[in-house]
DRENLO-676135 format. One record per atom (N, C-alpha, C): residue number from 1; residue in three letters; x, y, z; atom name. Coordinates in pm, 1 decimal, m for minus. Layout:
! residues N
> bapa/domar/px/py/pz/bati
> NUM/Ala/X/Y/Z/CA
...
END
This chain:
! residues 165
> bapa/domar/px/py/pz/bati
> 1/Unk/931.1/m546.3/m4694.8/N
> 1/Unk/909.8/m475.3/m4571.2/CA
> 1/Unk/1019.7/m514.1/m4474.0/C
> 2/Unk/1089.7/m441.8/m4386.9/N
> 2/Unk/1153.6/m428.4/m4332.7/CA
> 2/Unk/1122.7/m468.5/m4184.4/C
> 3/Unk/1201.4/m507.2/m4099.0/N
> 3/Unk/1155.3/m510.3/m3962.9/CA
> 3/Unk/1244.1/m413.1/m3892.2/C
> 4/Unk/1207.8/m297.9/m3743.2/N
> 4/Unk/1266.3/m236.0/m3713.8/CA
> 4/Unk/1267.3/m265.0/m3600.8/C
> 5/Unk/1218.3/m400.2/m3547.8/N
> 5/Unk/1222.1/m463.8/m3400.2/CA
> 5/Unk/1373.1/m383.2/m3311.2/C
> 6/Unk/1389.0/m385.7/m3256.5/N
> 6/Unk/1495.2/m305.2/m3143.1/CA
> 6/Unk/1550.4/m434.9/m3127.5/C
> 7/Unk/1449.1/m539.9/m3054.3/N
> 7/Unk/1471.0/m652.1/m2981.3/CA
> 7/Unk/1559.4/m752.7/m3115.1/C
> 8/Unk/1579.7/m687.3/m3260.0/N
> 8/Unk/1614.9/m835.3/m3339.4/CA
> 8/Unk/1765.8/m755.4/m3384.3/C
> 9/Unk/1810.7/m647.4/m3319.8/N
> 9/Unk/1924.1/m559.6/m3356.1/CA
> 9/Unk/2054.1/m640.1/m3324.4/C
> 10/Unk/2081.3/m725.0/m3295.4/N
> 10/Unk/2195.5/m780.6/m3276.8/CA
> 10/Unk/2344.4/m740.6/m3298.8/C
> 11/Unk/2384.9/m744.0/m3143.4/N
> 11/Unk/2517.1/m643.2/m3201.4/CA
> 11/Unk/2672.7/m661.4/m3250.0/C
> 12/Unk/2705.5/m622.9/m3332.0/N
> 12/Unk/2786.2/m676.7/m3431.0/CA
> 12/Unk/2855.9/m565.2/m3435.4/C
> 13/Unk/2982.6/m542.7/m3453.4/N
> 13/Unk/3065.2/m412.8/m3574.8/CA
> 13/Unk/3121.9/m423.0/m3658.9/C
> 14/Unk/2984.4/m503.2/m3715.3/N
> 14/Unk/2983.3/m453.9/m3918.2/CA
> 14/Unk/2890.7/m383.2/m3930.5/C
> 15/Unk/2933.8/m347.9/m4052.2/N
> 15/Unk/2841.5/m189.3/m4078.1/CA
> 15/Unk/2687.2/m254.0/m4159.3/C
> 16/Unk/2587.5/m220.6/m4090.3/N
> 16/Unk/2463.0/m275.8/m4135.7/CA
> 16/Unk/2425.2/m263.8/m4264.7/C
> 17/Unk/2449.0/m170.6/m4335.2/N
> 17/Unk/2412.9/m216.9/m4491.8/CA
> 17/Unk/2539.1/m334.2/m4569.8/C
> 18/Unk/2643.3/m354.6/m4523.0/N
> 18/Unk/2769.7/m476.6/m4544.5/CA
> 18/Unk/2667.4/m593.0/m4512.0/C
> 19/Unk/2632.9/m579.2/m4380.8/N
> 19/Unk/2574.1/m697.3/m4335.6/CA
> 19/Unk/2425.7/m719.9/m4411.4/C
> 20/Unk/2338.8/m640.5/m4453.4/N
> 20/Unk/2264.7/m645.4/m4561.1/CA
> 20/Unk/2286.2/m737.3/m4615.1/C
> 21/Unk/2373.9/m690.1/m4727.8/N
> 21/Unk/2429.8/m749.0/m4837.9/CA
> 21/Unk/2478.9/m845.5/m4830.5/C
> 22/Unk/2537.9/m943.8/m4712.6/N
> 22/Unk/2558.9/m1046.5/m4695.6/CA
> 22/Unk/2429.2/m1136.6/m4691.0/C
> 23/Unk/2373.5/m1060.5/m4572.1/N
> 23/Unk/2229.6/m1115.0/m4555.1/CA
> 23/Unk/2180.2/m1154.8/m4654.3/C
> 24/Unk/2143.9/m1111.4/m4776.2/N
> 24/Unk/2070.2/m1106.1/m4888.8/CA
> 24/Unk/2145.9/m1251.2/m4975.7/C
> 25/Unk/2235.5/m1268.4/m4948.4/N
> 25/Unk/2321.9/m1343.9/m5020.5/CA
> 25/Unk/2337.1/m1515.2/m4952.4/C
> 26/Unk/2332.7/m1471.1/m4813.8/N
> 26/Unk/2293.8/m1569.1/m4730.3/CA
> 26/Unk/2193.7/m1629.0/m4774.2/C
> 27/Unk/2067.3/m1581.6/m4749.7/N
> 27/Unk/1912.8/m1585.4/m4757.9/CA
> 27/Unk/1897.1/m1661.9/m4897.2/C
> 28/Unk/1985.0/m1593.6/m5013.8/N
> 28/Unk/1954.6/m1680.6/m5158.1/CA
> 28/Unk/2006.4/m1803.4/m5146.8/C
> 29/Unk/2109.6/m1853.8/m5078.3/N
> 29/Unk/2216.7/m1966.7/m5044.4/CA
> 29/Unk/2093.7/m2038.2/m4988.7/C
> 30/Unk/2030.3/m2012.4/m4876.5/N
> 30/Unk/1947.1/m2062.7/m4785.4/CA
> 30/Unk/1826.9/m2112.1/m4840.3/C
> 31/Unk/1802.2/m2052.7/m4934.3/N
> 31/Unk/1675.5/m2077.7/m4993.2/CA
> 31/Unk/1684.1/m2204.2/m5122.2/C
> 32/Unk/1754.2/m2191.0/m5179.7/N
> 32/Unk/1872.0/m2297.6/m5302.1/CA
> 32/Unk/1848.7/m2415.4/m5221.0/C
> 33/Unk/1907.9/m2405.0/m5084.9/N
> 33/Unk/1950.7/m2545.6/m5002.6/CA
> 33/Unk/1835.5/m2586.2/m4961.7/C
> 34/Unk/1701.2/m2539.2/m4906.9/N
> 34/Unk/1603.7/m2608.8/m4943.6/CA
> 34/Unk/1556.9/m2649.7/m5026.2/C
> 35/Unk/1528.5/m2537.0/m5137.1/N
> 35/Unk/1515.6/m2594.0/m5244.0/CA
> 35/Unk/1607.3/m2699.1/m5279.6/C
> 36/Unk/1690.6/m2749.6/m5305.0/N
> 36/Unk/1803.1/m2891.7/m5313.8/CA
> 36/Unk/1742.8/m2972.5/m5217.8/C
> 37/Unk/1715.7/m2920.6/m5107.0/N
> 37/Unk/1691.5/m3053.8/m4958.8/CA
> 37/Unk/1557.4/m3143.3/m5062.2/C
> 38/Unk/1433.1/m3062.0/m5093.9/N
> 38/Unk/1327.1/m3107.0/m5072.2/CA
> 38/Unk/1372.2/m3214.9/m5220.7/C
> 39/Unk/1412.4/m3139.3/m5328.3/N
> 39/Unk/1423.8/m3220.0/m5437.0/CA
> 39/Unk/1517.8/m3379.0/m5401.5/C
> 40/Unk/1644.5/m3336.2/m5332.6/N
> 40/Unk/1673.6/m3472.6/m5314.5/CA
> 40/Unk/1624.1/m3560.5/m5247.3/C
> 41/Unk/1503.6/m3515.8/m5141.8/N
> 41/Unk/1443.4/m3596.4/m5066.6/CA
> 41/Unk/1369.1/m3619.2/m5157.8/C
> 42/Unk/1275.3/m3617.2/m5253.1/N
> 42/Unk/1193.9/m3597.8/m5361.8/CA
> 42/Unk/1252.4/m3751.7/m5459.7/C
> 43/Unk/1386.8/m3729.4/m5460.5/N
> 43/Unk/1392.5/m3829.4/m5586.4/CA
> 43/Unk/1423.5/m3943.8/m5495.5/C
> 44/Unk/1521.1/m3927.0/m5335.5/N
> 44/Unk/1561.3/m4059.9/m5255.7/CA
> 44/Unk/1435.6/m4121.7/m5246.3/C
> 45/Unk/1353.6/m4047.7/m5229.8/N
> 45/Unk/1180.9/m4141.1/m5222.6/CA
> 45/Unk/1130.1/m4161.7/m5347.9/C
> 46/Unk/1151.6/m4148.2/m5507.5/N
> 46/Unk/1106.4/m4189.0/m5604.0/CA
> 46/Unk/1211.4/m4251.9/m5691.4/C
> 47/Unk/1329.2/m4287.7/m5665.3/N
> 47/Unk/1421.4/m4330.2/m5765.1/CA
> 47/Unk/1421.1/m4486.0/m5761.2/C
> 48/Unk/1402.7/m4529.7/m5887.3/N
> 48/Unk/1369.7/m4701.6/m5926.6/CA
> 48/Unk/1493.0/m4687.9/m6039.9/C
> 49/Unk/1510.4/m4859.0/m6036.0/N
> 49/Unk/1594.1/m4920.5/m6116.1/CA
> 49/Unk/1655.7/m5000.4/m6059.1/C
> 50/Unk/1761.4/m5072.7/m6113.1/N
> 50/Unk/1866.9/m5172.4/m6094.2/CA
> 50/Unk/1986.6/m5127.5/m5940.3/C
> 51/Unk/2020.2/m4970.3/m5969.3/N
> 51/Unk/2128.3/m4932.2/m5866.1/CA
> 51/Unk/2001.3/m4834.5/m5754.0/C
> 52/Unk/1895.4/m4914.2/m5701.6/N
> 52/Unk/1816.6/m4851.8/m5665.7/CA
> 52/Unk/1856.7/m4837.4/m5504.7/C
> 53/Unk/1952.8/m4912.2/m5439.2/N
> 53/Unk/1963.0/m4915.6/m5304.5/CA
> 53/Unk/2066.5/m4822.0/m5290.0/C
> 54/Unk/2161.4/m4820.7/m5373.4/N
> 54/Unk/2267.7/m4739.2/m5401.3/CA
> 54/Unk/2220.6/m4600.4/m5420.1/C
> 55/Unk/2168.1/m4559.8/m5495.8/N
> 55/Unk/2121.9/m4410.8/m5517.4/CA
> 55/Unk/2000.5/m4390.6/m5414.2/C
> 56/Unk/1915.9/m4456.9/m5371.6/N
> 56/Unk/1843.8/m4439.6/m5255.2/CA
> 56/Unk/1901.1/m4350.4/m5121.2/C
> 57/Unk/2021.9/m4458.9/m5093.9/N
> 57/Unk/2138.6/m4435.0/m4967.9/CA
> 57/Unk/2181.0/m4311.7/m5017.3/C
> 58/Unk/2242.4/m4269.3/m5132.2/N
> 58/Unk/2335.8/m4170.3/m5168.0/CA
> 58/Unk/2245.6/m4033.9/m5173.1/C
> 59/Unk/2155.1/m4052.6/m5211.1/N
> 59/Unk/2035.6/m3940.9/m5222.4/CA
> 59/Unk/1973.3/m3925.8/m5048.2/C
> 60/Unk/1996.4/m3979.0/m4956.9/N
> 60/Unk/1943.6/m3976.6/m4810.3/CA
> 60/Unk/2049.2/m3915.6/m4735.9/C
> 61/Unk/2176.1/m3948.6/m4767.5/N
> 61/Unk/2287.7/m3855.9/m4698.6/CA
> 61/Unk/2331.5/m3804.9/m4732.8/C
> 62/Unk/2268.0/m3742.2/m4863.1/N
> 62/Unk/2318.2/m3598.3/m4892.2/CA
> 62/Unk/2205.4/m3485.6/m4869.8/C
> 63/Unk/2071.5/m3551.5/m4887.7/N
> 63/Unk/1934.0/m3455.6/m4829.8/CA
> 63/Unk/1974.0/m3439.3/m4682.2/C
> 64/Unk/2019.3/m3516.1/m4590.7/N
> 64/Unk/2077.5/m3523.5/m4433.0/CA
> 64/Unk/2226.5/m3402.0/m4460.2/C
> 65/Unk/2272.6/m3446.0/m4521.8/N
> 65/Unk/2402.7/m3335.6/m4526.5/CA
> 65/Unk/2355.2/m3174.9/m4539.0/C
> 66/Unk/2285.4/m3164.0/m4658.0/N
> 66/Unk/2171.2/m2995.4/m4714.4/CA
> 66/Unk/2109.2/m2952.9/m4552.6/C
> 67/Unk/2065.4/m3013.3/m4519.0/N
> 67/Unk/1975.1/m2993.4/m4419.7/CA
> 67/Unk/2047.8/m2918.1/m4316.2/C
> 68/Unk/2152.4/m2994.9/m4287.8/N
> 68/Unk/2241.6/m2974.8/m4166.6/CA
> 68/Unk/2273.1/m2869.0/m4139.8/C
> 69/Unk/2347.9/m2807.7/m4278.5/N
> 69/Unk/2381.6/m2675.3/m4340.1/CA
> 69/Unk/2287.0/m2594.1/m4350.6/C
> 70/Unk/2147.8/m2597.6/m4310.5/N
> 70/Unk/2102.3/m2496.0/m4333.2/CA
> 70/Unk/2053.7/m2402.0/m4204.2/C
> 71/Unk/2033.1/m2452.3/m4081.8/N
> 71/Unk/2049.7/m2396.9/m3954.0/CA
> 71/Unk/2176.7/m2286.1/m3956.7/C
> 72/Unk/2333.2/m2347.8/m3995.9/N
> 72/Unk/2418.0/m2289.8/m3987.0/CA
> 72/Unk/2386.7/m2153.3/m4062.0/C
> 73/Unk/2347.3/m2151.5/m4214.7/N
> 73/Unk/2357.2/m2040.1/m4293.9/CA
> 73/Unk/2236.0/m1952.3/m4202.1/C
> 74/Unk/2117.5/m1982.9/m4167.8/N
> 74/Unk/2057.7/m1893.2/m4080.4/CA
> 74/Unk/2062.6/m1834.6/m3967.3/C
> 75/Unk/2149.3/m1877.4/m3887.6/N
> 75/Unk/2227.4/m1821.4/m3783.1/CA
> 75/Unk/2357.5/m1767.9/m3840.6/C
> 76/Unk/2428.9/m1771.5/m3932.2/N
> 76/Unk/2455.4/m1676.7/m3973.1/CA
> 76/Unk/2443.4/m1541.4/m3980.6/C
> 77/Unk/2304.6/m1516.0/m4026.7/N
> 77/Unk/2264.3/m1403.4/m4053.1/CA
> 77/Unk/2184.2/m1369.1/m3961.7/C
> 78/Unk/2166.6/m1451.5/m3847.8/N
> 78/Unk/2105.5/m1402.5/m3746.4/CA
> 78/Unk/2201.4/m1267.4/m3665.1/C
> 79/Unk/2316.9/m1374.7/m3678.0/N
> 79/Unk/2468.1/m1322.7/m3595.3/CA
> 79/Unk/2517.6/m1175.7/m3660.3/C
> 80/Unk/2478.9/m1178.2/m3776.8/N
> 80/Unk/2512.6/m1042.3/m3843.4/CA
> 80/Unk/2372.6/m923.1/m3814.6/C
> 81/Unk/2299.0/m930.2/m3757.1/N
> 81/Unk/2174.2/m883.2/m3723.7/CA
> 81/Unk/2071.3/m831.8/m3785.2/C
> 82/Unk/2087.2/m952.8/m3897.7/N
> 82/Unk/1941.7/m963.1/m3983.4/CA
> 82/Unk/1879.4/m1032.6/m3909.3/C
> 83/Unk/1770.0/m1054.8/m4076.3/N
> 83/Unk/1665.3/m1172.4/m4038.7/CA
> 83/Unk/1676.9/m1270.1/m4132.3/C
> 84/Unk/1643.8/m1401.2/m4134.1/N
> 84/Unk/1632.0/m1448.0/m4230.0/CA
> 84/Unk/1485.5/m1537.2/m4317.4/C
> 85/Unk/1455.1/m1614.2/m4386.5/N
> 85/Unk/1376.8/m1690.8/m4419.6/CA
> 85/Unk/1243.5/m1702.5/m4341.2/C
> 86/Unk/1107.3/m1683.0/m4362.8/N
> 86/Unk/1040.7/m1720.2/m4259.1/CA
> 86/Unk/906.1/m1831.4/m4317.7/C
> 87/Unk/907.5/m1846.7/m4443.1/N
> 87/Unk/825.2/m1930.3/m4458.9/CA
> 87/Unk/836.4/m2001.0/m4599.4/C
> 88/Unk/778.2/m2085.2/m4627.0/N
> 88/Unk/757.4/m2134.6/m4783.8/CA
> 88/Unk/793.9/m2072.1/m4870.1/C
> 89/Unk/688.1/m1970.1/m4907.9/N
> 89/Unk/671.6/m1864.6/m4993.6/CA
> 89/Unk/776.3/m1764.4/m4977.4/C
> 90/Unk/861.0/m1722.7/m4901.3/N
> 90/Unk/990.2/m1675.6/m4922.8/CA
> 90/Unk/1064.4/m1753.4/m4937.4/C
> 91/Unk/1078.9/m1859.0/m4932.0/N
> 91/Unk/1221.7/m1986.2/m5015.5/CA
> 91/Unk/1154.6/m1966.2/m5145.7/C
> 92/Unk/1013.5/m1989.2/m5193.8/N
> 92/Unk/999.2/m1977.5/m5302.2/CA
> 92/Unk/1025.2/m1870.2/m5391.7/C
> 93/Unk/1020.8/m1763.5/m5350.4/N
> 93/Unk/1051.8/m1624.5/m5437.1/CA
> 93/Unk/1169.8/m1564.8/m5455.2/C
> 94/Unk/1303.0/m1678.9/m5378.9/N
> 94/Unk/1473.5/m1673.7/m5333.5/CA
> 94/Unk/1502.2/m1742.7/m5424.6/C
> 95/Unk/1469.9/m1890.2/m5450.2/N
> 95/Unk/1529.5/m1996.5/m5463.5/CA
> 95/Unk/1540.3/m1959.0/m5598.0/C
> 96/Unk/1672.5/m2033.1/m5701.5/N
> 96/Unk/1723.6/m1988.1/m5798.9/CA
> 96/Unk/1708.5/m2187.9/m5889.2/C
> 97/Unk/1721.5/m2240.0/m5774.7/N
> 97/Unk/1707.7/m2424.7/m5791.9/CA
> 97/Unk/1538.7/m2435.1/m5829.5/C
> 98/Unk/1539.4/m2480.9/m5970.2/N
> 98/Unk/1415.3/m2485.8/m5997.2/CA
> 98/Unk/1358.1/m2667.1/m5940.3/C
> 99/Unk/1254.9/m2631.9/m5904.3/N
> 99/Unk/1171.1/m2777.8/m5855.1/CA
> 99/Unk/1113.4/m2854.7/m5967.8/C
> 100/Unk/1106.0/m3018.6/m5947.0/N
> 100/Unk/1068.1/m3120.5/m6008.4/CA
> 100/Unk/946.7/m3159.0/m5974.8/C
> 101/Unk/838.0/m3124.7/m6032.1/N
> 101/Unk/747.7/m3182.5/m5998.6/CA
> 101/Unk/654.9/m3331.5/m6079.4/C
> 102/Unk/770.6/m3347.5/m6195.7/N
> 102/Unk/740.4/m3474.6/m6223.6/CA
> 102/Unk/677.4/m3584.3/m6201.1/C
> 103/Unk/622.6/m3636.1/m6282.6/N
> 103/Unk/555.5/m3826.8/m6214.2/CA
> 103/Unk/668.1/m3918.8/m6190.6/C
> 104/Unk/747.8/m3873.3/m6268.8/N
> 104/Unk/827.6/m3971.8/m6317.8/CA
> 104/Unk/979.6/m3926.0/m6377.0/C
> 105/Unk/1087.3/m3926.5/m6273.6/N
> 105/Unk/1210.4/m3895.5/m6321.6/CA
> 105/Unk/1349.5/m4006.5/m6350.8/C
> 106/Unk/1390.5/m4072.1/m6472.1/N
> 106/Unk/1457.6/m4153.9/m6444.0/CA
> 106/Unk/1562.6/m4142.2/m6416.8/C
> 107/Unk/1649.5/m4250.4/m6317.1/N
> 107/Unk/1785.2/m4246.8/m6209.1/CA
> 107/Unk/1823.2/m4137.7/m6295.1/C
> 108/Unk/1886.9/m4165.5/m6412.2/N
> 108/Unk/2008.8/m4129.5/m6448.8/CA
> 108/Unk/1968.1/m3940.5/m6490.5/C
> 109/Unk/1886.8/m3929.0/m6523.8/N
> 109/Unk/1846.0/m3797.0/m6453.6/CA
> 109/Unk/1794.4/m3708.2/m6376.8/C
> 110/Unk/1805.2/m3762.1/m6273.8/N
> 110/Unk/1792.2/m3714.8/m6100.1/CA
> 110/Unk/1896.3/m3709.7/m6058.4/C
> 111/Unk/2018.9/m3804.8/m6084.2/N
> 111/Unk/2173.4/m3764.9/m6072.4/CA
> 111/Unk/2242.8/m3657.0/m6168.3/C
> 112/Unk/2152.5/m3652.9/m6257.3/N
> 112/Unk/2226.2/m3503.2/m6345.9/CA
> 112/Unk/2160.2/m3389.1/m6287.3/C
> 113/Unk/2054.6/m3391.0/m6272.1/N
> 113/Unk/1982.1/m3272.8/m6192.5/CA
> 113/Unk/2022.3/m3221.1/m6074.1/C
> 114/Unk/2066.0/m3324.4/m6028.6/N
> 114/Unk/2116.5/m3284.6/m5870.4/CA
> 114/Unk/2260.6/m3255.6/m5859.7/C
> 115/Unk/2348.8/m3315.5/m5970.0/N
> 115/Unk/2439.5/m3233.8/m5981.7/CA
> 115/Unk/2448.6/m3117.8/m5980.3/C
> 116/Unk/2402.4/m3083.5/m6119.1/N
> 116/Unk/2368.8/m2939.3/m6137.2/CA
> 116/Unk/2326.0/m2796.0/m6077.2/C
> 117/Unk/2229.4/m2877.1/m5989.7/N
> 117/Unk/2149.1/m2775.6/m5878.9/CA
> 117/Unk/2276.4/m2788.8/m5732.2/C
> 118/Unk/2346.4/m2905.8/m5702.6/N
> 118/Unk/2503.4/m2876.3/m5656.4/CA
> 118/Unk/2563.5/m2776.0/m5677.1/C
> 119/Unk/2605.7/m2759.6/m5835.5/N
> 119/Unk/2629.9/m2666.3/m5864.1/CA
> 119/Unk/2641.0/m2537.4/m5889.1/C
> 120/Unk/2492.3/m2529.8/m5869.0/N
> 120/Unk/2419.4/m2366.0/m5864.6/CA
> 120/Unk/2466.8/m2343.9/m5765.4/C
> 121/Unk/2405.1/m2420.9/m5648.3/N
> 121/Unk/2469.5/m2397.4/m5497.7/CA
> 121/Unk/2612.1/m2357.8/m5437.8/C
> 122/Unk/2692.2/m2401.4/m5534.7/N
> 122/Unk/2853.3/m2352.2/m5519.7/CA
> 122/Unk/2847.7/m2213.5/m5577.8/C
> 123/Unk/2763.6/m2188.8/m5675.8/N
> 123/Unk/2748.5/m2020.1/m5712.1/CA
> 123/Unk/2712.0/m1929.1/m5605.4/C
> 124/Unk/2616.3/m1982.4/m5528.4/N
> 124/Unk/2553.0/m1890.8/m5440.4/CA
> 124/Unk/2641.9/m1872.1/m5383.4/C
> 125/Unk/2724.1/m1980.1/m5337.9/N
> 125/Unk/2817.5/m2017.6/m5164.2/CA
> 125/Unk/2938.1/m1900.4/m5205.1/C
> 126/Unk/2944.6/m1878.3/m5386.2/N
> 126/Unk/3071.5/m1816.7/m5430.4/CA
> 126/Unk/3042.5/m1646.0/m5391.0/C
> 127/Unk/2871.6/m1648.0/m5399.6/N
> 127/Unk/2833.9/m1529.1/m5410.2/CA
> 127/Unk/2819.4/m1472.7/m5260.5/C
> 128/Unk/2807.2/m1527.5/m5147.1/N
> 128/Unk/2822.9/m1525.5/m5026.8/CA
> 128/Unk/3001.7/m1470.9/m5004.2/C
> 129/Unk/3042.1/m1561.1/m5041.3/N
> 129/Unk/3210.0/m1557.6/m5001.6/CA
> 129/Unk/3235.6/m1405.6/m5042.7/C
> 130/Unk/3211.2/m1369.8/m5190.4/N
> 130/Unk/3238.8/m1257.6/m5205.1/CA
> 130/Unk/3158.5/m1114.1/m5160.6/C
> 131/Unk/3043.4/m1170.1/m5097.7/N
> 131/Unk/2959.5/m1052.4/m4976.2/CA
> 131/Unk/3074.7/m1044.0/m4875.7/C
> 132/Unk/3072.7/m1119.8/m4851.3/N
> 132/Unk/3093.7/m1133.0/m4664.7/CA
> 132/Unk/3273.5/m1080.8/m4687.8/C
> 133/Unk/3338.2/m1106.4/m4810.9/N
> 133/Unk/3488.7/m1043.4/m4790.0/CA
> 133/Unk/3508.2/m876.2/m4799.0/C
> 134/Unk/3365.6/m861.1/m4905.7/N
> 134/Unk/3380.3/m717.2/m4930.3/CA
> 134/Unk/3323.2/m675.0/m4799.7/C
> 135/Unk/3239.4/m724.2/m4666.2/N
> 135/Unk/3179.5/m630.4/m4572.1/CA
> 135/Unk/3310.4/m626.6/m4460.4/C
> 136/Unk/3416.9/m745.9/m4497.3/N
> 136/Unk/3517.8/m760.7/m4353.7/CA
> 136/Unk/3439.6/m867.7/m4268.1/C
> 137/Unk/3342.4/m924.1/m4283.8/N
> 137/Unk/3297.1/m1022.9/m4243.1/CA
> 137/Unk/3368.1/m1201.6/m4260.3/C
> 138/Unk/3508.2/m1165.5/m4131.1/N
> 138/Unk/3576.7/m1289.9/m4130.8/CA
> 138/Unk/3471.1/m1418.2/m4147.9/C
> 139/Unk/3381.0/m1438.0/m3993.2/N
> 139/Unk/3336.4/m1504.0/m4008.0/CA
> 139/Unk/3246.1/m1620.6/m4073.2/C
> 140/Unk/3157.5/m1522.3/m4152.2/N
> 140/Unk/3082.4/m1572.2/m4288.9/CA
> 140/Unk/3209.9/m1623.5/m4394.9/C
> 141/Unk/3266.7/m1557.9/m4436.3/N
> 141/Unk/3394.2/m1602.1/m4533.6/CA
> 141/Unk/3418.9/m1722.5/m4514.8/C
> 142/Unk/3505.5/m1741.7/m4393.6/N
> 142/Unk/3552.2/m1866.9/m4361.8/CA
> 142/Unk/3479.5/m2046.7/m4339.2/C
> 143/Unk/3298.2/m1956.6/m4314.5/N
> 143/Unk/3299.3/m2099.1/m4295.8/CA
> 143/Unk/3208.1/m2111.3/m4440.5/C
> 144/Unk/3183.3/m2043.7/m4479.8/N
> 144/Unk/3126.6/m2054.0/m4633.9/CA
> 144/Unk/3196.3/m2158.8/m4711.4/C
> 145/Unk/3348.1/m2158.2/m4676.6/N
> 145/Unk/3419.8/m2287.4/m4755.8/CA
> 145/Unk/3380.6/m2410.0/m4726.0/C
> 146/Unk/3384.7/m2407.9/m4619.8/N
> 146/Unk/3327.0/m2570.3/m4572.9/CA
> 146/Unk/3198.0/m2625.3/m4661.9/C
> 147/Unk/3084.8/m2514.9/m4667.3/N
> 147/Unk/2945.4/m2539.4/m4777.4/CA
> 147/Unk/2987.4/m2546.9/m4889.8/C
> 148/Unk/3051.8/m2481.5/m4932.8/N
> 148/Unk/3108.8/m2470.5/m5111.8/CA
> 148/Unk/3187.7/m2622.5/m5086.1/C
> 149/Unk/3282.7/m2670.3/m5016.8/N
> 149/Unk/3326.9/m2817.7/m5041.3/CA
> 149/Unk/3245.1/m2940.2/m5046.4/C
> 150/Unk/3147.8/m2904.9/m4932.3/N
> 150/Unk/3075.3/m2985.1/m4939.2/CA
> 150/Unk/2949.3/m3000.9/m5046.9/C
> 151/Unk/2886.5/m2892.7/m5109.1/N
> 151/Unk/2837.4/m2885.3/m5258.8/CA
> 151/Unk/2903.1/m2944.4/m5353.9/C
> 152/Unk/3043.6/m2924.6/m5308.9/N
> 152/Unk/3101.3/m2983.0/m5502.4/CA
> 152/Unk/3141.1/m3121.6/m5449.5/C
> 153/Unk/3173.2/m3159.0/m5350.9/N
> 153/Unk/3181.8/m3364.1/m5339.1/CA
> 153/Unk/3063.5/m3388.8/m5340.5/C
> 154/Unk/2955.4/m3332.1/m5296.4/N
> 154/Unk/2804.7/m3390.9/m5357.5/CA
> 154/Unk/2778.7/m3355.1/m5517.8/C
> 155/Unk/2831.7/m3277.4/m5600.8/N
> 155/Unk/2846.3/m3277.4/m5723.9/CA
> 155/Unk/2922.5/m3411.5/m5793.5/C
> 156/Unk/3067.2/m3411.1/m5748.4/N
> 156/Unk/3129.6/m3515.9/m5776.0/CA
> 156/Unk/3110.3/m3612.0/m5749.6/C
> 157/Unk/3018.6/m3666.6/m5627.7/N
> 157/Unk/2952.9/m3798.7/m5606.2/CA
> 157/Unk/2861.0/m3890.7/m5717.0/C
> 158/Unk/2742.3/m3741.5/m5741.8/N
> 158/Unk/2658.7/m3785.7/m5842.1/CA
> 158/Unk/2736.5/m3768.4/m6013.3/C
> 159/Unk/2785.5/m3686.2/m6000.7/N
> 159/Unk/2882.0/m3725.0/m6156.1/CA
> 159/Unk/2948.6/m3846.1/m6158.5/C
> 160/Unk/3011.3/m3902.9/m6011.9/N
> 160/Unk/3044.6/m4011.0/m6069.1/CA
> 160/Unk/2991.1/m4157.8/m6019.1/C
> 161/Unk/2892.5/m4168.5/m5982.1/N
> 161/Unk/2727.1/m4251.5/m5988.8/CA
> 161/Unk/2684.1/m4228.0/m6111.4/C
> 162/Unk/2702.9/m4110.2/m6149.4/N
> 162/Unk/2658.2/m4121.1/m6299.0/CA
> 162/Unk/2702.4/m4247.0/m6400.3/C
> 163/Unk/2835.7/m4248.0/m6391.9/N
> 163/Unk/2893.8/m4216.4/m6523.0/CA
> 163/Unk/2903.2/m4381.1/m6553.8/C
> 164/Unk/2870.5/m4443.8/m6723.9/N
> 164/Unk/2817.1/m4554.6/m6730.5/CA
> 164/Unk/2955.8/m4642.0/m6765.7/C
> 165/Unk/2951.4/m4769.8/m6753.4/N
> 165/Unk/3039.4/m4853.1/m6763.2/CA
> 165/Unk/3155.6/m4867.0/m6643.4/C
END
């Protein structure tokens, strides 16, 4: 369902179905990054072992980093004069980052997981970049890089926390 509020028209000159389509692309990005927020907060509060202070810390400022980023991607699409995200159950029916609901996940795969789901996240951010170039939408483009960099050094962090010896 659509909203045809007057009051949420925000004015822009991009052409509203461009901005759609960004929107839509936004919104999946947006939804991923919670989905990522809650899981890494998820394992910084359940991860045991030996490098437990270490991956604790590393898993807390990067759930703090997700987070940060995600105001931005929704004003985003505020600015393009959508709407975005409004509850649970729409992150849930977006999100492409599947959830852990485990008892029990050990370190060394909660750092592969979260890579990975990093990684998805650089898909979305890729899939954004290429909305927002095809609508002429400088703005989205440009700062989309900054999220896509910052996804893949949180990829490369936990790949190399991973890696043994």
């Amino acid at each position: 369902m659509t909203d045809t509020n007057p009051a949420l028209e925000t004015p822009t000159d991009l052409a509203r179905n461009d901005t759609r389509t960004v929107a839509d692309a936004l919104n999946a990005a947006l939804a991923d990054s919670y989905a990522l927020y809650l899981k890494t907060k998820n394992f910084h509060w359940h991860v045991s072992g030996p490098h437990f202070r270490d991956y604790h810390l590393l898993l807390d400022d990067q759930a703090a980093q997700i987070l940060g980023v995600t105001d931005a991607i929704a004003e985003r699409v505020r600015k393009t004069g959508n709407t975005t995200l409004r509850s649970i159950g729409d992150i849930s029916r977006r999100q492409s980052i599947k959830d852990n609901d485990r008892d029990f996940v050990a370190a060394d795969e909660m750092l592969a997981e979260l890579r990975d789901d990093n990684l998805t996240l650089v898909e979305r951010f890729r899939d954004v970049k290429q909305a927002s170039e095809e609508a002429g939408d400088n703005a989205t483009s440009g700062i989309v890089d900054d999220w896509t960099d910052q996804a893949e050094e949180r990829a490369w962090f936990l790949f190399e926390a991973s890696r043994k010896g």
